[in-house]
C-alpha positions as CSV (number, residue, x, y, z in Angstrom):
1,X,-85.3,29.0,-38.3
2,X,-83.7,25.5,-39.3
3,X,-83.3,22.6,-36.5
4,X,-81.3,19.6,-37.2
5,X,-82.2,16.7,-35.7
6,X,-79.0,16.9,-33.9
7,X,-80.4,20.0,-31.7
8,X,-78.2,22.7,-34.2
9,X,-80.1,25.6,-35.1
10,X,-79.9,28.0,-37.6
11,X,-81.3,30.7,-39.7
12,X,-82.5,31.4,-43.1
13,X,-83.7,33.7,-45.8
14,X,-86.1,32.1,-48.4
15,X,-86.6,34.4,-51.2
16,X,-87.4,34.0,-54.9
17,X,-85.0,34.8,-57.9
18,X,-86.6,34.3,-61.3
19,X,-89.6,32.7,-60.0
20,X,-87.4,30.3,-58.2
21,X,-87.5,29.6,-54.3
22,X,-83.6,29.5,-52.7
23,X,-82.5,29.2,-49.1
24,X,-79.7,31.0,-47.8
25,X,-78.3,30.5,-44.8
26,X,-77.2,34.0,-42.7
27,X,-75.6,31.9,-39.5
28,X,-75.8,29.4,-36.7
29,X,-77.3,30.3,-33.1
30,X,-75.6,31.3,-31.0
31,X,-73.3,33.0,-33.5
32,X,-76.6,35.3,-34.2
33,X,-79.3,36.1,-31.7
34,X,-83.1,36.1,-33.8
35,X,-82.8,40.0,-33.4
36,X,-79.1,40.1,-35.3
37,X,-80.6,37.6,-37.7
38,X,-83.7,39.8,-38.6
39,X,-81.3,42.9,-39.0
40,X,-79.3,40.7,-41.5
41,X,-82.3,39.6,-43.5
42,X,-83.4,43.2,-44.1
43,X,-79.8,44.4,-45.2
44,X,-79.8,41.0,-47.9
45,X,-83.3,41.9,-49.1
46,X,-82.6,45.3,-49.6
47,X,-79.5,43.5,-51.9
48,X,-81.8,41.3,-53.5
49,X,-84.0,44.7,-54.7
50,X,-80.7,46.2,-56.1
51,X,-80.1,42.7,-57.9
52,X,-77.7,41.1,-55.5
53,X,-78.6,38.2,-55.2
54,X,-76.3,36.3,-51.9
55,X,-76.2,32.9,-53.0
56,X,-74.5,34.1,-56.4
57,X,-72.4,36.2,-54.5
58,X,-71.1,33.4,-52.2
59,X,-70.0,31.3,-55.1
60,X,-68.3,34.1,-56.6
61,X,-66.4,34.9,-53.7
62,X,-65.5,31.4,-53.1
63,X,-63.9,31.7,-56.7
64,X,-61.7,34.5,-56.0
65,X,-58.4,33.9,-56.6
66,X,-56.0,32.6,-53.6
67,X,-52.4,34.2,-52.8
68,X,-51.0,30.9,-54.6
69,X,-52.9,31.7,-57.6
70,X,-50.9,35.4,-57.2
71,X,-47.8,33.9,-56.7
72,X,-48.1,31.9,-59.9
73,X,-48.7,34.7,-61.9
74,X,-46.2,36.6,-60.3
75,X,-44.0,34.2,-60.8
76,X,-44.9,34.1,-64.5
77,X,-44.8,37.7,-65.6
78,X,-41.4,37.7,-63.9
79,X,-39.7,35.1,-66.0
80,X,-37.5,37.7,-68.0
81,X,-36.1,38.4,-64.4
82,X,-32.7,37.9,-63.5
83,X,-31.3,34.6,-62.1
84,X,-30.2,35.6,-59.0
85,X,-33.2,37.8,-57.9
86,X,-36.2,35.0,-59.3
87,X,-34.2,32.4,-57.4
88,X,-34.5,35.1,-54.1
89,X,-38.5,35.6,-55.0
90,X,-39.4,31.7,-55.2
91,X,-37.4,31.2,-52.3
92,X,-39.4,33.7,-50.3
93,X,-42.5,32.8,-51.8
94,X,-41.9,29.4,-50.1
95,X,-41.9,30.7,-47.2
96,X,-45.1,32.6,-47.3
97,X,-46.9,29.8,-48.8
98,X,-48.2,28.0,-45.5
99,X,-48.7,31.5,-44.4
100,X,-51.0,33.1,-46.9
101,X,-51.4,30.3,-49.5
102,X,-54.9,29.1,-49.3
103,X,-56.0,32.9,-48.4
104,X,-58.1,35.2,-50.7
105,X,-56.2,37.8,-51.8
106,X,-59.1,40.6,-51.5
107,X,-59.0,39.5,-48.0
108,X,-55.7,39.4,-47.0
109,X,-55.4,42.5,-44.9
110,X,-52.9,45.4,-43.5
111,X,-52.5,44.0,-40.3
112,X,-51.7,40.3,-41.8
113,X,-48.9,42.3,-43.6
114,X,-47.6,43.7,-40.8
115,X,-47.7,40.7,-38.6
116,X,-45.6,38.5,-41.3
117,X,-42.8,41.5,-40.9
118,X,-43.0,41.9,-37.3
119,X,-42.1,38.1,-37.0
120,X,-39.3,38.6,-39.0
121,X,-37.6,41.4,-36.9
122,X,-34.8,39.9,-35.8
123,X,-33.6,39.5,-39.5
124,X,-34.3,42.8,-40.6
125,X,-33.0,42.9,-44.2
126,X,-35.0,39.6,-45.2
127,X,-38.0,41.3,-43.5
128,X,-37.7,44.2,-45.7
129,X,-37.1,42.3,-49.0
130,X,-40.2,40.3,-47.8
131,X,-42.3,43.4,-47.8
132,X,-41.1,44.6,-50.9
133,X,-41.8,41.5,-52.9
134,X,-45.4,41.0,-51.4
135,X,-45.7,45.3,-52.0
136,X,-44.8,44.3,-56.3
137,X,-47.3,41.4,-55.9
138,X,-50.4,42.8,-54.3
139,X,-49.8,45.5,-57.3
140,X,-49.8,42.9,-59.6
141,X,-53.0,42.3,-58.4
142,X,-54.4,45.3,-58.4
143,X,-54.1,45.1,-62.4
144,X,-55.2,41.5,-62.7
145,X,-58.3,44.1,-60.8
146,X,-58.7,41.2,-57.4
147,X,-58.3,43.8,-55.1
148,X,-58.3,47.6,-55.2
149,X,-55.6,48.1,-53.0
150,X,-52.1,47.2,-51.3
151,X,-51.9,46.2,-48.1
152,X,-48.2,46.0,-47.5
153,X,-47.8,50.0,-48.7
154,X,-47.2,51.8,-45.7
155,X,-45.7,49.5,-43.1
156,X,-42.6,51.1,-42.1
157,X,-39.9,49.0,-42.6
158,X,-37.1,47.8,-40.3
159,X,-33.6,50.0,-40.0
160,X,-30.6,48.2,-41.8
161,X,-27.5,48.7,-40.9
162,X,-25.2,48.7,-44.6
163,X,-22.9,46.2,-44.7
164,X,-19.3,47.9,-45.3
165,X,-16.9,45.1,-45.5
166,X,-13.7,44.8,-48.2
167,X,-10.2,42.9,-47.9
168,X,-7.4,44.6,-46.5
169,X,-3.8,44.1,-48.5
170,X,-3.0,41.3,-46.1
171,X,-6.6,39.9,-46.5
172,X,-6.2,39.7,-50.0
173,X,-2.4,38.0,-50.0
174,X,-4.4,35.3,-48.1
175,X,-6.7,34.9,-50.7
176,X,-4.7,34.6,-53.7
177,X,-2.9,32.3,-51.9
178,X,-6.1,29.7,-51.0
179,X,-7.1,30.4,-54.7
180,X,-3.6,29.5,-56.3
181,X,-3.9,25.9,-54.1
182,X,-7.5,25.0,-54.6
183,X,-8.0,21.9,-56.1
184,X,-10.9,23.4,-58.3
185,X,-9.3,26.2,-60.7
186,X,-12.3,26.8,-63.0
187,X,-13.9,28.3,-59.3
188,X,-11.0,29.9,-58.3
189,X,-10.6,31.8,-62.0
190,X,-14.3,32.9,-61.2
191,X,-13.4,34.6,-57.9
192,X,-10.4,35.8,-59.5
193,X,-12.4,37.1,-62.6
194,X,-14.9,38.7,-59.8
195,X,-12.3,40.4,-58.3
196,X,-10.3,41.8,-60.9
197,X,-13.7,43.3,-62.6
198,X,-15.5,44.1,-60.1
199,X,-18.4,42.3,-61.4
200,X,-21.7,41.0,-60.1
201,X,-21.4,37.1,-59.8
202,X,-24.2,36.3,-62.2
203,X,-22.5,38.8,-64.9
204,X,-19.4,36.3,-64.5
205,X,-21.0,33.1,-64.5
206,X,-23.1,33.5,-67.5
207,X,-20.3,35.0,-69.7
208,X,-19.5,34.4,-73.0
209,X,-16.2,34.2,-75.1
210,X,-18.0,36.2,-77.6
211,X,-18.5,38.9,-75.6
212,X,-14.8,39.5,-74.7
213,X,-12.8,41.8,-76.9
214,X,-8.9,40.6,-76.4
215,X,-7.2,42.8,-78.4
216,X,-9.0,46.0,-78.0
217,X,-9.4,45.0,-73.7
218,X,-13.1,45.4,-73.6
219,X,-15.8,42.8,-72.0
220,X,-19.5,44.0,-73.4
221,X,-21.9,42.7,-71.3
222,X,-25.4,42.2,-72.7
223,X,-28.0,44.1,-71.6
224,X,-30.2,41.2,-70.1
225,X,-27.1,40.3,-68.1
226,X,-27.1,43.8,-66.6
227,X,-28.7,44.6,-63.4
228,X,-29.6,47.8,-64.9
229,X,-30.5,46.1,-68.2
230,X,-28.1,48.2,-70.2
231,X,-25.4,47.0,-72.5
232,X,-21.9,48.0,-71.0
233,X,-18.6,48.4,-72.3
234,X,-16.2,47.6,-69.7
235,X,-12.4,47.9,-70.3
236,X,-10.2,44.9,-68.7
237,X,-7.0,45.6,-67.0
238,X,-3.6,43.4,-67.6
239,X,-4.2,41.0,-65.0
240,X,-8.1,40.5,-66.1
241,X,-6.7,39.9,-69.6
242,X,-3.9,37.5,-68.8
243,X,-6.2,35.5,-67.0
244,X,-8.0,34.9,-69.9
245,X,-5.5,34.3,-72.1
246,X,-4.7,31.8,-69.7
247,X,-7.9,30.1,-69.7
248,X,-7.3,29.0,-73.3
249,X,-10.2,31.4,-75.4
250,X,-12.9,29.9,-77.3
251,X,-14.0,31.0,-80.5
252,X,-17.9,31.0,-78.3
253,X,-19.3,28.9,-75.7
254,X,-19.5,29.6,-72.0
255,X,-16.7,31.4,-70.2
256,X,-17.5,29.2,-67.2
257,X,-18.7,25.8,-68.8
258,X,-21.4,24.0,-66.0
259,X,-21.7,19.6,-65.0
260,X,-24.4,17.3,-65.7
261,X,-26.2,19.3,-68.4
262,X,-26.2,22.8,-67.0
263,X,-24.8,25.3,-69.9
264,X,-23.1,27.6,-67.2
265,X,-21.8,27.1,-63.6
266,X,-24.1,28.1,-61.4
267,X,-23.1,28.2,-57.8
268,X,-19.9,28.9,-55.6
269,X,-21.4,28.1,-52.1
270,X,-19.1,25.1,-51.5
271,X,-15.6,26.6,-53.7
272,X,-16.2,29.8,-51.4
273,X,-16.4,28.3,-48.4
274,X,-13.4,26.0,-48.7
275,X,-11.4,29.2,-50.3
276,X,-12.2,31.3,-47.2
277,X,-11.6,28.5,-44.8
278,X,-7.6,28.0,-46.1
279,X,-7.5,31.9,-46.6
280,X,-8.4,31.9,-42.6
281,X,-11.6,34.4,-44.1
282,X,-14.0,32.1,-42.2
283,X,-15.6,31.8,-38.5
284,X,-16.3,27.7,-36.8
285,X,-20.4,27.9,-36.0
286,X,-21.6,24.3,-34.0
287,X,-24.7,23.0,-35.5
288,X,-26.8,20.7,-33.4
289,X,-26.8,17.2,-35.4
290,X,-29.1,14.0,-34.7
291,X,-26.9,13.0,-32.5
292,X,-24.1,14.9,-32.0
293,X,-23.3,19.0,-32.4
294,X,-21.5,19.7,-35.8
295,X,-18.9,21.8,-36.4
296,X,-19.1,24.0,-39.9
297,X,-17.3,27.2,-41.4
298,X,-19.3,30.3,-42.3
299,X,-17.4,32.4,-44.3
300,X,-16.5,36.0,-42.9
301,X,-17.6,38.0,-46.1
302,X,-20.0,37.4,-48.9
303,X,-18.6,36.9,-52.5
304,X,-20.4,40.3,-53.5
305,X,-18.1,42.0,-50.9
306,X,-15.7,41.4,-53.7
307,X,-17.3,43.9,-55.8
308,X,-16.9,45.9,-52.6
309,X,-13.4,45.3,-52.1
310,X,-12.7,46.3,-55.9
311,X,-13.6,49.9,-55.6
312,X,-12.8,50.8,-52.2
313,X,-9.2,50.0,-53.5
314,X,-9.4,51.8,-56.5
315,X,-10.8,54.5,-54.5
316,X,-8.3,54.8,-52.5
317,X,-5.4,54.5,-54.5
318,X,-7.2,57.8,-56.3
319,X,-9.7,56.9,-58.6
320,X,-12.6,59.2,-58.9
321,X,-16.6,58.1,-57.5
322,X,-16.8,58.8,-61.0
323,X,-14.5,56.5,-62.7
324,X,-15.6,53.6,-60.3
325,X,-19.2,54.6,-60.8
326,X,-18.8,53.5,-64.3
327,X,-16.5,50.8,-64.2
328,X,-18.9,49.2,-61.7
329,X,-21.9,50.2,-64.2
330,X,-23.7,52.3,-61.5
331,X,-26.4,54.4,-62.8
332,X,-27.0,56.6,-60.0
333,X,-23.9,58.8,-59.1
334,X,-25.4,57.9,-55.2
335,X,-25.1,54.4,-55.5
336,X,-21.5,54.9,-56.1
337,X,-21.2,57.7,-53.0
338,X,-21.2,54.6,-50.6
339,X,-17.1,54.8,-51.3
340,X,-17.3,58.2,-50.2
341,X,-16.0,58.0,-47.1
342,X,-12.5,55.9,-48.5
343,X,-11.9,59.0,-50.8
344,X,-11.8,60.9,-47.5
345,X,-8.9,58.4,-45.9
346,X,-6.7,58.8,-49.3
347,X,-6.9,62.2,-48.6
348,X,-6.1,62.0,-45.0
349,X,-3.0,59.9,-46.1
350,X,-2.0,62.1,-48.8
351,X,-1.9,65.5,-46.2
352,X,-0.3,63.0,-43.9
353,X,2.7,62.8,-45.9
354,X,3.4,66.9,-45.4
355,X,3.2,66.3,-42.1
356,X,5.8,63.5,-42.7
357,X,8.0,66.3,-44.7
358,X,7.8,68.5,-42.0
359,X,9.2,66.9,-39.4
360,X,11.9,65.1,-41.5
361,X,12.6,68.9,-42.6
362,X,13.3,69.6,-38.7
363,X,15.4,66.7,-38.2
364,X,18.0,68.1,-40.9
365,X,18.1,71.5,-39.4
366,X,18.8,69.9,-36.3
């Protein structure tokens, strides 16, 4: 037992290793009684028989890597990842930084895991994406061998409720309109160019004029532009193809040319809030300010919903799951079955119109 001259007492285990006296200290009293300290002693010299020697082992666990260390190499053996989804993974990494940074990952346990989501109930969707990127990581480190296991498999995840939401007819009058009177029309021929394809947003702002086809009608999108990582072949209708014709073709460069340096455009926050705001597509939220409360637009649908608002049309006006499936380069005939349900109203509408010949047949016999 070890007494400081300020009164603190603790206890030790002297031992030899290789001839050589060392002093490790099991823990402060009151923390440990004499009789939990003896218990402990026997359980590290039973170690030190079997070669472990606690001392080494103490520095070696202080050298285990931290969840910052993980999220750097995450980060790193992700770089081949898509735009969109690395920006979404270092954003949320941000986030759990404070929480987790300084933390061991072999000690970073179920009920942590479960905790973090918990907190973040009330935004379910970001909960679950939370849990699925600390899920890939805590595999990652399972390879790298710093833990033997994952501590965010089996936490059930929050219920989402999928987000259905397209433009009606009228919806999208309003919107052509707000696009033909934006100031900006290199944004407003990227929403249009979203709309008429169907495509993702970062498929349209990292296009190429080499990858358009004018004559034959075909865009080919490059595999590692692909969320699927496929190459596709996507045919362009008139419109699509009089836009770009329009846009004054170049023999290559960037369909969507970015400022100060950047190759491409890369965001449409501002152009698609000011576009919903004149198209009346957009809701007033008060913000409280430093000194006053603010009043901002939030726009009523996301610019993926255009992708949405593509094939429920198509679907509606007849198009087959299947035909939209490909157009929209689905994979997975189920991804696609989400339009389902708008096959079912065109064929309400279309039995609907016997019902219309019916009674118009009465009327005449009248």
């Amino acid at each position: 037992m070890r007494i400081t001259s300020a009164g603190a007492v603790a206890f030790i285990l002297a031992y030899r290793n290789h001839k050589k006296l060392r002093r490790y200290t099991i823990g402060r009293y009151p923390e440990f009684s004499a009789t939990s300290a003896r218990e402990r002693a026997r359980k590290l010299r039973e170690g030190l028989r079997d070669g472990k020697d606690p001392i080494e082992q103490k520095h070696q666990s202080d050298a285990d890597p931290t969840f910052a260390e993980l999220a750097e190499q995450y980060l790193a053996a992700k770089v081949h990842k898509r735009a969109g989804s690395l920006r979404n993974d270092r954003g949320n990494i941000r986030r759990l930084l404070p929480e987790l940074g300084k933390d061991q990952v072999k000690a970073i346990s179920q009920r942590r895991i479960e905790k973090l989501h918990r907190d973040l109930k009330a935004t379910p969707y970001h909960a679950n994406r939370m849990l699925a990127l600390l899920s890939t990581m805590f595999n990652l480190a399972i390879k790298r061998g710093w833990r033997i296991d994952n501590p965010a498999k089996g936490i059930v995840k929050f219920h989402e409720d999928r987000r259905e939401r397209w433009l009606t007819v009228e919806e999208l009058g309003r919107l052509d309109r707000a696009l033909n009177e934006y100031h900006d029309q290199n944004a407003a021929d990227v929403i249009r160019m979203l709309l008429l394809t169907g495509s993702r947003r970062g498929e349209v702002l990292q296009a190429d004029w080499t990858q358009f086809d004018l004559v034959r009608g075909i865009w080919t999108k490059p595999s590692h532009h692909t969320k699927q990582n496929k190459t596709e072949h996507v045919p362009l209708s008139d419109a699509a193809l009089a836009l770009l014709r329009r846009m004054k073709p170049e023999p290559s460069g960037p369909l969507f040319p970015g400022a100060k340096g950047c190759p491409t455009r890369v965001t449409l926050r501002r152009p698609w809030m000011q576009i919903c705001k004149a198209a009346g597509l957009a809701t007033e939220v008060k913000l409280k300010g430093k000194k006053r409360m603010l009043t901002r637009h939030k726009p009523t649908l996301r610019i993926h919903d255009l992708r949405h608002t593509y094939a429920s049309h198509l679907v509606s006006n007849g198009a087959s799951l299947q035909i939209v499936g490909k157009l929209l380069g689905h994979t997975r005939t189920q991804t696609t079955e989400r339009y389902a349900h708008v096959t079912d109203e065109a064929l309400r509408n279309a039995t609907n119109q016997f019902g219309g010949i019916l009674v118009a047949a009465g009327k005449k016999k009248k």
